[in-house]
C-alpha positions in Angstrom: -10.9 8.8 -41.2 -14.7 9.4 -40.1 -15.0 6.1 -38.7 -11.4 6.6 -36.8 -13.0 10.0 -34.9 -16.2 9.0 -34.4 -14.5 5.7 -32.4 -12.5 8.1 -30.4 -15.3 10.5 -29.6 -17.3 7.7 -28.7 -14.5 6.3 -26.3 -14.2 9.7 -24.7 -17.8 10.2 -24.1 -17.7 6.6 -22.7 -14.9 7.2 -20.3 -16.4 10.4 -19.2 -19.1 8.7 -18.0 -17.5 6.0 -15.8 -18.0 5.5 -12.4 -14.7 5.4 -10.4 -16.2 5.5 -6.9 -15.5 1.5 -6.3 -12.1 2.0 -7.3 -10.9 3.7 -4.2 -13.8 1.5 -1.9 -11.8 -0.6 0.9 -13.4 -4.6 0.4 -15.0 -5.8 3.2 -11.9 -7.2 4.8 -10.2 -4.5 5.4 -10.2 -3.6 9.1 -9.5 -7.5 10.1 -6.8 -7.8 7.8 -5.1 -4.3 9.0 -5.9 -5.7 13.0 -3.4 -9.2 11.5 -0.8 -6.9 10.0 -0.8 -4.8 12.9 0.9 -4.6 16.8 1.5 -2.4 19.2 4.5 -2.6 21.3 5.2 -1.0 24.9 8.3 0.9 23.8 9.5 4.4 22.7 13.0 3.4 21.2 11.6 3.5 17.7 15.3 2.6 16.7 15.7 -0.3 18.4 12.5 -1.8 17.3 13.2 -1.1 14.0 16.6 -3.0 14.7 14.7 -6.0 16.3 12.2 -6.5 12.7 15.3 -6.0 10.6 16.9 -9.1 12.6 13.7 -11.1 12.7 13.5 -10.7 8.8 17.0 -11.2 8.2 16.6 -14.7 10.5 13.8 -15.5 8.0 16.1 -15.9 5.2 14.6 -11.9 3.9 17.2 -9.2 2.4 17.0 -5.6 3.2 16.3 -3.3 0.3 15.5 -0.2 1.9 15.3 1.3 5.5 14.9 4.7 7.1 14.6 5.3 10.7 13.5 8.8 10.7 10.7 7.5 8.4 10.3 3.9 10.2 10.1 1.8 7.2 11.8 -1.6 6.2 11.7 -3.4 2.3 12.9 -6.6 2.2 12.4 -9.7 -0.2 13.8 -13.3 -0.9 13.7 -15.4 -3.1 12.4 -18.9 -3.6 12.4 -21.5 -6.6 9.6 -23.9 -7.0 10.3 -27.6 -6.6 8.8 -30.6 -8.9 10.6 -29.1 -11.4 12.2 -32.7 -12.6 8.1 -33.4 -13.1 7.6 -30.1 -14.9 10.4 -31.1 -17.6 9.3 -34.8 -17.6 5.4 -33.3 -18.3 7.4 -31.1 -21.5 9.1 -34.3 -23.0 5.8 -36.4 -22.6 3.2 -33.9 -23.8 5.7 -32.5 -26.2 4.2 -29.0 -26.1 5.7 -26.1 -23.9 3.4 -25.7 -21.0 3.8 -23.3 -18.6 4.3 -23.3 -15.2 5.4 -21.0 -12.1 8.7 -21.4 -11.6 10.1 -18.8 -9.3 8.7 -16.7 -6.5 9.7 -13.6 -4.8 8.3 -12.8 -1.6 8.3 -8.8 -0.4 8.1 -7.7 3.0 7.3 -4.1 4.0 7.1 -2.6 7.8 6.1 1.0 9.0 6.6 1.8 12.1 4.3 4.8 13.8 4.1 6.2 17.7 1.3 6.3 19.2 -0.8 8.7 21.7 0.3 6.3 24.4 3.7 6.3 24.0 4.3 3.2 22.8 5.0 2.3 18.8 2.7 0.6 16.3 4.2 -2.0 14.1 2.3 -2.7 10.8 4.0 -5.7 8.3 2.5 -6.4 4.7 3.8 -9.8 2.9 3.5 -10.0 -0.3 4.5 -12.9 -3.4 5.4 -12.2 -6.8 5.7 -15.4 -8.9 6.9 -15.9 -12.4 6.5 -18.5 -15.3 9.1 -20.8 -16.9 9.2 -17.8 -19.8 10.3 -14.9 -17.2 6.5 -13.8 -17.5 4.8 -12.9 -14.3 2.3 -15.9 -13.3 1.1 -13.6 -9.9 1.2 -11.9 -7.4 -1.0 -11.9 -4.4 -0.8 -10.4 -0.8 0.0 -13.4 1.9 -3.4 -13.5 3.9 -2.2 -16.1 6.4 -2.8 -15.3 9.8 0.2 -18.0 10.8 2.6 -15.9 8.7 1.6 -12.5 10.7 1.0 -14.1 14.3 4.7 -16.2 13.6 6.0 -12.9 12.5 5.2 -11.0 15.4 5.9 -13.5 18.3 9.4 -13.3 16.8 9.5 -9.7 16.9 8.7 -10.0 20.2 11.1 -12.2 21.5 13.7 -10.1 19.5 12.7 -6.9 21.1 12.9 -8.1 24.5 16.3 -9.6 24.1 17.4 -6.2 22.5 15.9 -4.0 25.7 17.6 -6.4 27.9 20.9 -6.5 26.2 21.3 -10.0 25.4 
């Protein structure tokens, strides 16, 4: 019973004196990744452009989860399966063992919209990807870093939004 309270004394006094500072520090990335995930549009209809991202996603093969104008936010996600996996089961037959592999992704999506000083609205989009293994374990999940993805993301918003302001 000693040993059991001196242990948990010990941890205590340990966690005490933990440094949490770096916990809350932004990496050194920060500021170009928020400049990719962000755009400004020329625009004060905060509806419609919230229309025109929940078509571009919806064109991209994305569900909506969530929205709330007053709020300007969009969820969405799809899902994907990963191919090969004829390979993956011919692998388990030859090896004979049960290996693991990733076998099917989820890919999130979230937008906030925010007006601006100048009248116009700010448009900030986070991908993320959420993968699991052939056991229904999580294998991982990672926030989509490609500059393609954003800049693809955001010349279609644009062509959506200008077909929405001119009605066709």
């Amino acid at each position: 019973m000693k040993k059991i309270i001196v242990f948990l004394i010990t941890i205590v006094l340990f966690a005490g004196c933990m440094n949490y500072k770096d916990l809350y520090t932004l990496d050194k990335n920060y500021l170009e990744r928020r400049n990719i995930e962000t755009r400004i549009f020329d625009t004060q209809n905060e509806k419609e452009l919230l229309t025109a991202c929940a078509q571009v996603l919806q064109d991209l093969g994305y569900t909506i989860k969530e929205s709330d104008i007053n709020l300007g936010v969009i969820t969405a996600e799809k899902n994907r399966e990963v191919g090969n996996k004829v390979g993956k089961v011919a692998m388990l037959i030859l090896l004979g063992s049960d290996t693991v592999y990733e076998d099917v992704q989820k890919f999130y999506v979230n937008i906030v919209t925010t007006p601006t000083k100048e009248k116009a609205i700010k448009v900030r989009v986070l991908f993320t990807r959420k993968s699991w293994d052939n056991h229904g374990n999580i294998f991982s999940v990672e926030q989509i870093t490609d500059t393609k993805v954003y800049q693809q993301f955001f010349e279609k918003l644009s062509q959506s939004v200008f077909l929405t302001t001119n009605g066709i």
